[in-house]
C-alpha positions in Angstrom: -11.7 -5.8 11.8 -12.3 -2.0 12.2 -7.8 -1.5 12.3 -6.8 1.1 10.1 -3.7 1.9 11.1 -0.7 0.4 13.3 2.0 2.5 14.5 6.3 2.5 14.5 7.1 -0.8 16.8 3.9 -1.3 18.2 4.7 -4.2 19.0 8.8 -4.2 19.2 10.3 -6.6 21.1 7.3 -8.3 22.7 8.6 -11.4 23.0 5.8 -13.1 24.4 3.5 -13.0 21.0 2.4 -16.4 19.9 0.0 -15.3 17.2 -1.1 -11.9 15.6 -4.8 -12.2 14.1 -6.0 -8.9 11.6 -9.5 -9.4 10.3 -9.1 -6.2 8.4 -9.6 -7.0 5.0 -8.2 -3.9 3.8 -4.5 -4.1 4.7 -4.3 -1.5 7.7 -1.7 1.4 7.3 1.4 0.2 9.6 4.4 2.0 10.6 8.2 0.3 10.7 9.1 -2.1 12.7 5.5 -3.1 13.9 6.3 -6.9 14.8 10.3 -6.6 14.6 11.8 -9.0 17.5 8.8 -10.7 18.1 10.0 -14.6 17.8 8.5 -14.5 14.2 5.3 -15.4 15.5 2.4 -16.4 12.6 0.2 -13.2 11.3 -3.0 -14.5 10.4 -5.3 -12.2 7.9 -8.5 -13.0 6.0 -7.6 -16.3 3.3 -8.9 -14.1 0.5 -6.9 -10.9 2.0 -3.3 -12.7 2.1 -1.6 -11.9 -1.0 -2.4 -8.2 -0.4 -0.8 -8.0 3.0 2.0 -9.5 1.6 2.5 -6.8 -1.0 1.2 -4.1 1.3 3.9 -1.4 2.5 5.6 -2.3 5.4 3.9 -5.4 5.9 5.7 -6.8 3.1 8.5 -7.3 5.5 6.5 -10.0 7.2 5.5 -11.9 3.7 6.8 -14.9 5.1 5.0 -14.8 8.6 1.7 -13.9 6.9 -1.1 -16.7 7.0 -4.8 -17.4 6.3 -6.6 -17.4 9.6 -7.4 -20.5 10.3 -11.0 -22.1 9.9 
């Protein structure tokens, strides 16, 4: 929850991701590329938070991977 920022391709190419789980509820600042070529695993983010990610810089490019965390 503390995340504030995520840098260029952090986490390129890792393949292996199932899930990524941000309990910021502040969008964190993220680079390009963050989650490219990562089997377009599920990004969960606080329910009320989830239209704001989606709009966020960057992380817009994931919209469609961006979820509620699940209760």
């Amino acid at each position: 929850s503390g995340v504030t920022s995520i840098g260029n391709q952090a986490f390129s190419n890792c393949k292996s991701l199932t899930r990524v789980t941000v309990e910021a509820l502040t969008p964190p600042t993220i680079g390009t590329n963050v989650f490219a070529n990562t089997n377009d695993c599920p990004i969960y983010v606080p329910a009320h938070s989830v239209d704001a990610y989606k709009s966020a810089t960057n992380w817009s490019t994931y919209a469609s991977r961006i979820q509620a965390i699940p209760t």
